[in-house]
Structure formats: C-alpha cells, structure tokens
Backbone as CSV, one residue per row, in Angstrom:
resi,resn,N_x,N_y,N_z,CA_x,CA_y,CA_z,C_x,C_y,C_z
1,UNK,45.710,53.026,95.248,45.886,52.061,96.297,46.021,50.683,95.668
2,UNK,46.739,49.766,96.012,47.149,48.845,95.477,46.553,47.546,96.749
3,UNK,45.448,46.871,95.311,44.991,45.415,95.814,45.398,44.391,95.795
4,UNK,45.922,43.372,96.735,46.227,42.112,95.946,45.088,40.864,95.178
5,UNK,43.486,41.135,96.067,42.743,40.975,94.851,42.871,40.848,92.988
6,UNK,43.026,42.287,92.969,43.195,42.454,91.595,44.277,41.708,90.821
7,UNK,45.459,41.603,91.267,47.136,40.677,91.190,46.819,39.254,91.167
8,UNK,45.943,38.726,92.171,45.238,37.564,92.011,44.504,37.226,90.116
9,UNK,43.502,38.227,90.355,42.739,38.266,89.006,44.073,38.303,87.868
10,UNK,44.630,39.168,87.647,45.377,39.323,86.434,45.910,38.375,86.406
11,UNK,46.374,37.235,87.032,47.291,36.858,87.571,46.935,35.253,86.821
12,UNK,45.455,35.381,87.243,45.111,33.971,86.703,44.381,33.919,85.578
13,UNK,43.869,35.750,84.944,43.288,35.688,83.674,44.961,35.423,82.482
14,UNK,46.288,35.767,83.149,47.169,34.980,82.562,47.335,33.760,82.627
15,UNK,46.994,33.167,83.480,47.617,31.648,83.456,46.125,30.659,82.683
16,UNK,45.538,31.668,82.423,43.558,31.091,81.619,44.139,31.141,79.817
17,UNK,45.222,31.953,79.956,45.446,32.362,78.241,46.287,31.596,77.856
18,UNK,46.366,30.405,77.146,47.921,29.688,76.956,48.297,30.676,75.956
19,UNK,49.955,30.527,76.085,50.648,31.567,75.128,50.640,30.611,73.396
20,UNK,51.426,30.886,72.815,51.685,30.586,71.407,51.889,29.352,71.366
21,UNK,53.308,29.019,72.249,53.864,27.879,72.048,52.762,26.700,72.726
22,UNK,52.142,26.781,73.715,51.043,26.107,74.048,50.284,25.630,73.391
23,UNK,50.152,26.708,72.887,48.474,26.463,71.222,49.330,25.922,70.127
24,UNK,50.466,25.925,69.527,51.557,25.079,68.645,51.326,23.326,69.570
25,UNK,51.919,23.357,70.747,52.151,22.023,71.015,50.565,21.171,71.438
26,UNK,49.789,21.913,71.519,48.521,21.288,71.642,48.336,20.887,70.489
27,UNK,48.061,21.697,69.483,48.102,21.157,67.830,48.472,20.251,67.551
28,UNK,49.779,19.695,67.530,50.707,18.931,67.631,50.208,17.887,68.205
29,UNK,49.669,18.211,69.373,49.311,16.621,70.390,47.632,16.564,69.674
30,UNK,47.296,17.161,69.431,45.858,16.468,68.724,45.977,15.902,67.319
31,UNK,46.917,16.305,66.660,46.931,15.940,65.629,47.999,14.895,65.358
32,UNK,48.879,14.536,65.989,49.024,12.895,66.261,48.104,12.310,67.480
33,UNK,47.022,12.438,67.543,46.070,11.443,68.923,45.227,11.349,67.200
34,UNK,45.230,12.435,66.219,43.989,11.947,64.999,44.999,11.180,64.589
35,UNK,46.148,10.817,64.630,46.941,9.762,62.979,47.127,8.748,64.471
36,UNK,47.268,8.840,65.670,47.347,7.055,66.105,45.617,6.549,65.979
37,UNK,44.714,7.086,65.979,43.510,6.353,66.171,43.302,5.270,64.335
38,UNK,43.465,5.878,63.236,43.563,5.351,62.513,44.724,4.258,62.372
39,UNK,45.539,4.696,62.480,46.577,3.751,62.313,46.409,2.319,63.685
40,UNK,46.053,2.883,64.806,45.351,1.796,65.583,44.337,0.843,64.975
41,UNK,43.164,1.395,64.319,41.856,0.275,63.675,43.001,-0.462,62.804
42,UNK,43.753,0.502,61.579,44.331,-0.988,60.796,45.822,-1.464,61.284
43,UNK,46.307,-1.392,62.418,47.010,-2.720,63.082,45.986,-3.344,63.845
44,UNK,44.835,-3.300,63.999,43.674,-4.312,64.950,43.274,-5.013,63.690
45,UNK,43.135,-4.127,62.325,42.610,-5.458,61.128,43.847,-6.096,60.629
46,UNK,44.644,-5.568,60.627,46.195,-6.005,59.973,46.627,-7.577,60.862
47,UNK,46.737,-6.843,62.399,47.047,-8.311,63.485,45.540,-9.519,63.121
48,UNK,44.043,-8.950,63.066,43.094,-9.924,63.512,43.775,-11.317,61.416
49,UNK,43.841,-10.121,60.568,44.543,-11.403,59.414,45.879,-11.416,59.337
50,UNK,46.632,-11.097,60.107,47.928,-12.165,60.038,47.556,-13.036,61.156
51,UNK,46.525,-13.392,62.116,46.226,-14.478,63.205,45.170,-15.423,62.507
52,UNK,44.415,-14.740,61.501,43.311,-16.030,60.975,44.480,-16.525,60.185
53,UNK,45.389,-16.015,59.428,46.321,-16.885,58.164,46.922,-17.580,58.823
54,UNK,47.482,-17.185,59.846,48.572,-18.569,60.690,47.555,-19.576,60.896
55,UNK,46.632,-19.469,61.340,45.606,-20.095,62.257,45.495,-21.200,61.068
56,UNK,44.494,-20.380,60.285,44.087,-20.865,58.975,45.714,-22.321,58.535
57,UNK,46.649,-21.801,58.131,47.925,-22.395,57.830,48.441,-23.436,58.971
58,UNK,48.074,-23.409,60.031,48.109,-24.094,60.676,47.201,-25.494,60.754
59,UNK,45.931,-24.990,61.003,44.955,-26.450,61.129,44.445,-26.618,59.894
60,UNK,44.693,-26.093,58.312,43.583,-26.453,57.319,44.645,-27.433,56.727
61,UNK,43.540,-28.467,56.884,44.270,-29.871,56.172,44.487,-30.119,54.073
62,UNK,44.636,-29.203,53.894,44.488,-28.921,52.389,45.837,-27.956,52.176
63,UNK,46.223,-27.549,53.312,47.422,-26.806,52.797,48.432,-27.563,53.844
64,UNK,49.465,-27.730,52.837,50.533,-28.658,53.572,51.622,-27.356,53.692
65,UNK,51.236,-26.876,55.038,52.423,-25.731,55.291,53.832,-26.057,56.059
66,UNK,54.783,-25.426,55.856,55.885,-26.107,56.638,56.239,-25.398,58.065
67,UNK,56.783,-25.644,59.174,56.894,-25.634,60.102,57.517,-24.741,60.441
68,UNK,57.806,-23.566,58.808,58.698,-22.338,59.670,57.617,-21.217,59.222
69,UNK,56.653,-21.464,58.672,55.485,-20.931,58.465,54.827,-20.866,59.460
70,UNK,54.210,-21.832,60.662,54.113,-21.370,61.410,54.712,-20.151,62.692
71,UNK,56.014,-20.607,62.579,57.270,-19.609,63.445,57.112,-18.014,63.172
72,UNK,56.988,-18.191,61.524,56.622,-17.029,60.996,55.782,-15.749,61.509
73,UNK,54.313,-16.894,61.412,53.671,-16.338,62.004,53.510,-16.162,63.462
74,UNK,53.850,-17.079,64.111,53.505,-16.419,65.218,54.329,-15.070,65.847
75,UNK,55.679,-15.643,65.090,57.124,-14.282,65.466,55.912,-12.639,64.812
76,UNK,55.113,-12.867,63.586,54.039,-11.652,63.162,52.926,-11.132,64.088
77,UNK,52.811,-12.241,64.783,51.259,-12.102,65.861,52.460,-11.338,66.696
78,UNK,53.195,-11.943,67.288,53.961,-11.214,68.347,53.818,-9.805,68.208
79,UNK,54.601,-9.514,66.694,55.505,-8.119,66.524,53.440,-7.019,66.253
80,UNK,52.920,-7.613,65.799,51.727,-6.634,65.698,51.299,-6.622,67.481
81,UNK,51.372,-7.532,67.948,50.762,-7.400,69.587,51.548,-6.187,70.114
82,UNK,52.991,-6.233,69.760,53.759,-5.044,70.465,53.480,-3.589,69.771
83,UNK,53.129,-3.626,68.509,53.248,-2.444,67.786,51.415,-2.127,68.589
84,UNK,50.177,-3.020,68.873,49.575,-2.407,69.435,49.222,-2.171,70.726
85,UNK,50.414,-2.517,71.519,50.646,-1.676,73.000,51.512,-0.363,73.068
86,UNK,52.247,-0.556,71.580,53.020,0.600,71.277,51.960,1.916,71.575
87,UNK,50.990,1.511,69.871,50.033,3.007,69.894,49.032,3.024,70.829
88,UNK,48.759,1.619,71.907,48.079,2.601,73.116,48.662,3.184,73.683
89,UNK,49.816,2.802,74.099,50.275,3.941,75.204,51.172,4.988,74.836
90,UNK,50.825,5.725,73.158,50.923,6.714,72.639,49.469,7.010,72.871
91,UNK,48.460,7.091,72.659,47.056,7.384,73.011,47.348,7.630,74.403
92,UNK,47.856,6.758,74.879,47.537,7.372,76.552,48.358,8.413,76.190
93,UNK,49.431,8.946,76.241,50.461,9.703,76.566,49.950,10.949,75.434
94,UNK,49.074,10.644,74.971,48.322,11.970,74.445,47.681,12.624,75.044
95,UNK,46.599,11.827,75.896,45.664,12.640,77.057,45.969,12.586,77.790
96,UNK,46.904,12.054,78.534,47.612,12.664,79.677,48.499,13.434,80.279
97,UNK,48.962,13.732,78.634,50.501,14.415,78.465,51.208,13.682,79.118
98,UNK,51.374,13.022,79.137,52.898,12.160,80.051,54.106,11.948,79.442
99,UNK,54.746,12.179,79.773,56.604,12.545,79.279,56.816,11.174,79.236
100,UNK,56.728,10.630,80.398,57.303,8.850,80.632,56.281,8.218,79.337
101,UNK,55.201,8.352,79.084,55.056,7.536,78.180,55.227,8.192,76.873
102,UNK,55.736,9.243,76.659,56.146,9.454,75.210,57.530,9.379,75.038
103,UNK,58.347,9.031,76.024,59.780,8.462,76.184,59.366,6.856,75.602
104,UNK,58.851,6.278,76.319,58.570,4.735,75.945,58.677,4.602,74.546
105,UNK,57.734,5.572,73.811,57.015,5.576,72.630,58.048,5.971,71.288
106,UNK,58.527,6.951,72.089,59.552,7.835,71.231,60.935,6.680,71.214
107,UNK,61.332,6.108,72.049,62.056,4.934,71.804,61.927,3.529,71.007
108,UNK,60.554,3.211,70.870,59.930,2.442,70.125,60.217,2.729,68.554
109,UNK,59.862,3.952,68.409,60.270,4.879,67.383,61.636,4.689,66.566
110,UNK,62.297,4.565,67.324,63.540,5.010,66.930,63.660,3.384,66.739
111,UNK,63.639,2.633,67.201,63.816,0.819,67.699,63.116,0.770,66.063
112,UNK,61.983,1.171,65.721,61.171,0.237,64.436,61.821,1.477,63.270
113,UNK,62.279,2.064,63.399,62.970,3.278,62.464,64.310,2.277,62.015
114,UNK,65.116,1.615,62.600,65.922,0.885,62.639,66.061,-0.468,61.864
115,UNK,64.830,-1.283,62.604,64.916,-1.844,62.194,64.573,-2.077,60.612
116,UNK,63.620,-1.268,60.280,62.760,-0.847,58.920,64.205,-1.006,57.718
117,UNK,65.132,0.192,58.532,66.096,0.257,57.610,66.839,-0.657,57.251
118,UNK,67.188,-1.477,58.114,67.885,-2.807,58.118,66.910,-3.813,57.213
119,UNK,65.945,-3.889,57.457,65.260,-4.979,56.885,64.951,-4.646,55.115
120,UNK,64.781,-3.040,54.850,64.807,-2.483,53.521,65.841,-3.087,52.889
121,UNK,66.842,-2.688,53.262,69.004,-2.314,52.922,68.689,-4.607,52.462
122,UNK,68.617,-5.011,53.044,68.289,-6.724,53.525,67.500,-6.726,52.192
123,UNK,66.194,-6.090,52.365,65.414,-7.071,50.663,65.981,-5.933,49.628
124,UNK,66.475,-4.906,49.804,67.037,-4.758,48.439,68.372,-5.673,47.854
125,UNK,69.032,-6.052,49.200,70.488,-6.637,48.825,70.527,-8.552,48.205
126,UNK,68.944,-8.356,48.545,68.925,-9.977,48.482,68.439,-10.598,47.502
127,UNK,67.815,-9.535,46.802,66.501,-9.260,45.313,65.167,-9.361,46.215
128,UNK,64.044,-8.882,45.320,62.675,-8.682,46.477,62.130,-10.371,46.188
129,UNK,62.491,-10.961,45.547,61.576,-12.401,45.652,61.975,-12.800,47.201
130,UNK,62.787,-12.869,47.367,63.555,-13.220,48.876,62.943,-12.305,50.199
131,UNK,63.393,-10.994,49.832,63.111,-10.234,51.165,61.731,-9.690,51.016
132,UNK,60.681,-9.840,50.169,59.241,-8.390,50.159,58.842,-8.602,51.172
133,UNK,58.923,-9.539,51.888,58.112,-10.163,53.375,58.487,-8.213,54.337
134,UNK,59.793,-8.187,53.852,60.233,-7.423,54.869,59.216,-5.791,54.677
135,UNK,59.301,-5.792,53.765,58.319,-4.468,52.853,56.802,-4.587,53.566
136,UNK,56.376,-5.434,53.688,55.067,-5.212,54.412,54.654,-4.309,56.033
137,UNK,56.344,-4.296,56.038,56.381,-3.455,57.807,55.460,-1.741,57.696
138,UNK,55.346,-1.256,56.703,55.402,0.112,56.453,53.874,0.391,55.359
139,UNK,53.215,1.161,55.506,52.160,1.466,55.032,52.295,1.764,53.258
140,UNK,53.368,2.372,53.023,53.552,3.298,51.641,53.774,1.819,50.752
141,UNK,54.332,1.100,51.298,54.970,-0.272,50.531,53.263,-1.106,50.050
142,UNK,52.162,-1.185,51.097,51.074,-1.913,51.084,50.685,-0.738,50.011
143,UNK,50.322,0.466,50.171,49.398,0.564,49.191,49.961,0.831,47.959
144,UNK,51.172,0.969,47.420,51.873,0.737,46.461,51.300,-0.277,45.615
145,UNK,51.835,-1.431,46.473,50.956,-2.679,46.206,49.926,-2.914,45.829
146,UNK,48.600,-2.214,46.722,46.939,-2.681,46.111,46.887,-1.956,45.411
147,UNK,47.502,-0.460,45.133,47.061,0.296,43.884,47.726,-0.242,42.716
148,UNK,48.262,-1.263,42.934,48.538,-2.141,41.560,49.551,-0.744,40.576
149,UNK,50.283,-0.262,41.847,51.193,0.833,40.401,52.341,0.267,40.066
150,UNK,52.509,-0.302,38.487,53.624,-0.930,37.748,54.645,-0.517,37.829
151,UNK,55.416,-0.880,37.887,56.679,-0.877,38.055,57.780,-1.662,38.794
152,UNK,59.149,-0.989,38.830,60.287,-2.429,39.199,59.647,-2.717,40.591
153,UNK,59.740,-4.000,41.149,59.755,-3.530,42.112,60.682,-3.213,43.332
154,UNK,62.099,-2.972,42.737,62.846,-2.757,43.863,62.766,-1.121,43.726
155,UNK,62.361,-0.495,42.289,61.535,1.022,42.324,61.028,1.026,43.441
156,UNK,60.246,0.427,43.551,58.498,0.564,44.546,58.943,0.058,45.513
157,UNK,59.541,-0.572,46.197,60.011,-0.435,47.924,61.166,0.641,48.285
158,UNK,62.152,1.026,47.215,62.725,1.889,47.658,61.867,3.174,47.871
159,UNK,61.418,3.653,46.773,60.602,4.964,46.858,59.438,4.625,48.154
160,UNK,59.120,3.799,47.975,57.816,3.721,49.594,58.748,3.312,50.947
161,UNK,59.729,3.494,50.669,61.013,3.197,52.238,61.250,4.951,52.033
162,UNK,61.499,5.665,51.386,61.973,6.977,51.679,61.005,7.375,52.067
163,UNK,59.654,7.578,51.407,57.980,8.143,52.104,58.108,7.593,53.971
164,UNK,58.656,6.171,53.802,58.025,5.875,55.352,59.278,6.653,55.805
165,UNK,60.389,6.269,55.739,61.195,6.792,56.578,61.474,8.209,56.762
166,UNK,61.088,9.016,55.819,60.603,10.461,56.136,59.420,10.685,56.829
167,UNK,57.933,9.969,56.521,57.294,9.839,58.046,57.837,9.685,59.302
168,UNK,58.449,8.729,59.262,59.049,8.066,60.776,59.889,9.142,61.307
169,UNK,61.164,9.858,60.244,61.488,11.025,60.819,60.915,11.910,61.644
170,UNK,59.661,12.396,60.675,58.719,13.771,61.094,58.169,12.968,62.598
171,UNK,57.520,11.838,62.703,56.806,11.526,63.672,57.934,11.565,65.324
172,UNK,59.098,10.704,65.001,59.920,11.121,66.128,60.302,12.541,66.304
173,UNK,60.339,13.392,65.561,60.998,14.678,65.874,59.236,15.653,66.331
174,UNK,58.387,15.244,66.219,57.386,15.976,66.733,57.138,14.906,68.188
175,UNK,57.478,14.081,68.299,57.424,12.960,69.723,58.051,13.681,70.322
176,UNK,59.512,14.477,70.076,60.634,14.754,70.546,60.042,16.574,71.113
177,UNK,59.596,17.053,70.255,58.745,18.437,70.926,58.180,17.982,71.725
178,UNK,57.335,17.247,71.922,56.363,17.369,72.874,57.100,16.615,74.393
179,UNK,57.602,15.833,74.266,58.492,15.380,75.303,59.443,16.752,75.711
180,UNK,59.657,17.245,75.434,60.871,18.378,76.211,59.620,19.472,76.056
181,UNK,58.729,19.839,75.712,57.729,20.690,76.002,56.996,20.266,77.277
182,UNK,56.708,18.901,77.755,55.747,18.666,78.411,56.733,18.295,79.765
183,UNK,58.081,17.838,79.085,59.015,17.660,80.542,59.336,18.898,81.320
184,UNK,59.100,19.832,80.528,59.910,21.200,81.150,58.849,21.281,82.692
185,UNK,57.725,20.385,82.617,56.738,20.845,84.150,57.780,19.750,84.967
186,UNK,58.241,18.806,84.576,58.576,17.796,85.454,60.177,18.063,86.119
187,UNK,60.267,18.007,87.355,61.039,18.165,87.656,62.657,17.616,87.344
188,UNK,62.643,16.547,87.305,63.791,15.113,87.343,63.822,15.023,85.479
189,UNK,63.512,15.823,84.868,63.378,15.579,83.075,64.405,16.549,83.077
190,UNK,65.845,15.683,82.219,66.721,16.989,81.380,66.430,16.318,79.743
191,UNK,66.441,17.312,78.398,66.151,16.481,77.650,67.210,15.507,76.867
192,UNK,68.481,15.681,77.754,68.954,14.455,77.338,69.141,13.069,77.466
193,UNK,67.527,12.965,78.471,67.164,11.734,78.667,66.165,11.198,77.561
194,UNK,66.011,11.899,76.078,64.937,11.157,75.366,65.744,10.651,73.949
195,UNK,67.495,10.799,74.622,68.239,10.100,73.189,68.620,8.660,73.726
C-alpha cells in the first residue's frame, strides 16, 4: 500500500543531503569568506597608514611636501575606501549567498584586474624609479619588497604581477562558479549577465 507520508519523508531526507556539487561550492564559499577576512584586517592597516602619511605630509611643518602629494594621497584614501566596501560586500555575499552581490564584486574584479595590468605594462615602460608607486596595488610586489629579495627590480614586479595576476585570475573564475551556481535558484539570472 502506498503512503504519501513516507514520499514526504524520503523526499526531504533528500533535500537534508546536499549532493557533491553543493559540498564543492560550499567549500569554495568558505574558503574565500577565510582569504577576504584577512585580506580585509590588512586593507584596514594598509588604508589607517596611507591616511596617517597624508595626514602626517600634510600638517607636519618639517616636511615641505608639494601639493600633488597631497592629491596623491587623498586619490589613495579614496581607492583603499572603495577596495574596503569592495571586500565587505564580498563578506556579505558570502553569507548570504547573494548572486547580486557577487556580480558587484566579480565586476570589481575584473575593473582592478585591469587596471593592475595597465598600471604594471606603465611602470615597466617607464623604468620603476617613475612608476613603483604603481606596484604597491598587489600583495606579491609588497612582500617581495620587505623580504628584502635582491634583485632587478623590474625582475621583481614582473614576476610578483604574474603571481597577482594569476591570483586575480583564480579568484574571478571561482567568483564566477559561485555566481551561476547560486543564480541557478534565482529566477531573472542567465549567466550571461556576469560578463
């Protein structure tokens, strides 16, 4: 004799089991929510000293700074203020799963992927006395730097521009799973709304 009780039960001890791909894209989403929380503390120490140095460069009467030094900086306060509304609302769009905000994010992505390259292609073409300013955008370039490892240095920003920009790859193309994984619930999502 046939229950629908029981059809009920089976029914929802399936929908209790995530399948494979579930337990893959959860992975995935926890383990970029562990690389934005770090990378969040050092753009909060990174922005709090590029705002004491302007600051500092600004009112200390012992350093006669010039007036595009300030511009500088503040155009730096800006770009760290955006990069940390960037990784909150990658944090959000971690625990909430939200498609719309890993569209935001995943575009951001692609926007500082860009520009990175442009600004690399720029201090290699210009010699690095001119452009290293630009090298500070990217993590591999800084610790290059404090680990004090010798060498040219247009060596050492190119090789720490391929590290980042092969990060930056991997990071948009796992943005890019989880957005067409998490859109497939949403109705109005085709995924050729995340190019």
């Amino acid at each position: 004799m046939h229950s629908p009780k029981l059809d009920q039960l089976s029914t929802l001890n399936c929908e209790m089991k995530p399948n494979k791909e579930a337990k893959v894209h959860n992975i995935i989403r926890i383990a970029l929510l562990l690389w934005a929380f770090p990378r969040l503390a050092v753009s909060l120490l990174w922005t709090g000293t590029v705002t004491l140095a302007t600051i500092g460069h600004i009112v200390s009467p012992h350093v006669q700074a010039p007036p595009s030094r300030a511009f500088f900086g503040a155009f730096a306060i800006l770009v760290q203020l955006v990069e940390l509304a960037m990784l909150s609302t990658f944090i959000v769009a971690g625990f909430k799963k939200s498609v719309k905000f890993y569209l935001i994010y995943y575009r951001y992505c692609i926007l500082t992927l860009v520009t990175y390259t442009i600004s690399v292609t720029i201090c290699l073409s210009l010699e690095y006395d001119v452009g290293h300013y630009f090298g500070d955008l990217y993590i591999s370039y800084c610790y290059f730097s404090a680990a004090g490892v010798k060498g040219n240095e247009y060596d050492l920003l190119f090789i720490a521009s391929i590290i980042d920009f092969g990060f930056e790859i991997l990071l948009i193309f796992l943005i890019k799973k989880l957005i067409d994984y998490y859109g497939k619930s949403v109705n109005n999502y085709t995924p050729s709304e995340a190019v």
